[in-house]
N, C-alpha and C positions, 0 to 999 in steps of 0.2 A: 143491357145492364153493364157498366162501367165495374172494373176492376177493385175499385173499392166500394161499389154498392154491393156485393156479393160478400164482401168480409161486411158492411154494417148488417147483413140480412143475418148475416151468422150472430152474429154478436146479438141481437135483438131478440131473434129467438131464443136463444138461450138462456136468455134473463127472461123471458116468459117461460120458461121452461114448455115453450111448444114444439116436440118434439117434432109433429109431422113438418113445421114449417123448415127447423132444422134440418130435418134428415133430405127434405124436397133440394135446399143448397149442396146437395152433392151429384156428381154422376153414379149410375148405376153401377158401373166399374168402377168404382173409387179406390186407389191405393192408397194405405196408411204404411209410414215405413215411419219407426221410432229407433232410431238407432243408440239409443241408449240402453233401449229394453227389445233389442232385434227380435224377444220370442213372440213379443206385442201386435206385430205386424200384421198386417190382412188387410185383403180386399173385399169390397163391395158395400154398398148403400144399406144393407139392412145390417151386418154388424156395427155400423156407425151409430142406427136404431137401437141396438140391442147395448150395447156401449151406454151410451147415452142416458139413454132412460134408466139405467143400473146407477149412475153418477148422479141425474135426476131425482132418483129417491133415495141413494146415500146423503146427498146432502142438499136437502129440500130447501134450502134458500139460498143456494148458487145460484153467483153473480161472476161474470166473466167482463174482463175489460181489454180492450186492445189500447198495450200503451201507446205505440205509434204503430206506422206500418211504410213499407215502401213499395211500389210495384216497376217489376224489371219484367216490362215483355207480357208474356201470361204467364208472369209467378208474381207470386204477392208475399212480399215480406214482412211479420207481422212480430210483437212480442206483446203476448196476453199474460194477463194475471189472471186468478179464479180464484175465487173467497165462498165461504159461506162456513158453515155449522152441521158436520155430522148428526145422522139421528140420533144418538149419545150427545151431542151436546159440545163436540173434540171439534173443536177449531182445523177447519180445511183452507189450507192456501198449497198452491201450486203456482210458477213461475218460470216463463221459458218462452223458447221462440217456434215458430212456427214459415215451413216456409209450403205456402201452396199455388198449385201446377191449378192451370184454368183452363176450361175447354165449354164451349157453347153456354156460359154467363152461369156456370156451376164449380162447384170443386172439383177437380179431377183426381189432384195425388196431395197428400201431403208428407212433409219431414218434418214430423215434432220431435221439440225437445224441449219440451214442456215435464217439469217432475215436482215430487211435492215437496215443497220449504222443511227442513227437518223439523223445524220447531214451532207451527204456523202462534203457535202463544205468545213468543218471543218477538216475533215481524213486526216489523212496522208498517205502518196502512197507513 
């Protein structure tokens, strides 16, 4: 699997909102490190599960897009949006970049800095 087939796998799933195929795009050892929110941080495959499917039924018609992406080596440089509609109805947008470490055609680490638009009503789409 090619370095940008692994980011469309991500991406795909998660507009299906299929978790298991999502959370299979990771390693077992997975590192998240958000250095904006450092207490955010953790490792492994099944909080990414548990993550996940919590943003999956916050906001049940998240849509995630990869605006571009570039790949250096085995890191994939990427900058996604995420859209959808809280179950209240509160417009969700989130925007930021993403930089992920790659090991045997999975996720291994990421650096996000990915955070949510103050005012996702105000944004423009």
């Amino acid at each position: 699997m090619s370095s940008t087939e692994i980011l469309q796998r991500m991406e795909k799933a998660m507009n299906a909102h299929d978790l298991d195929e999502f959370v299979d795009c990771f390693t077992e050892d997975f590192v998240s490190e958000l250095p904006l929110h450092p207490q955010r941080n953790f490792v492994g495959r099944e909080t990414v599960r548990k993550n996940w499917g919590a943003l999956f039924a916050h906001v049940p018609d998240l849509v995630g897009t990869v605006l571009q992406s570039v790949v250096d080596g085995d890191r994939i440089w990427s900058e996604w949006e995420i859209r959808g509609n809280t179950q209240a109805g509160v417009p969700y947008l989130a925007r930021g970049a993403a930089i992920h470490g790659l090991r045997d055609g999975r996720l291994a680490s990421v650096r996000f800095y990915l955070d949510n638009v103050e005012d996702a009503t105000e944004a423009d789409g």
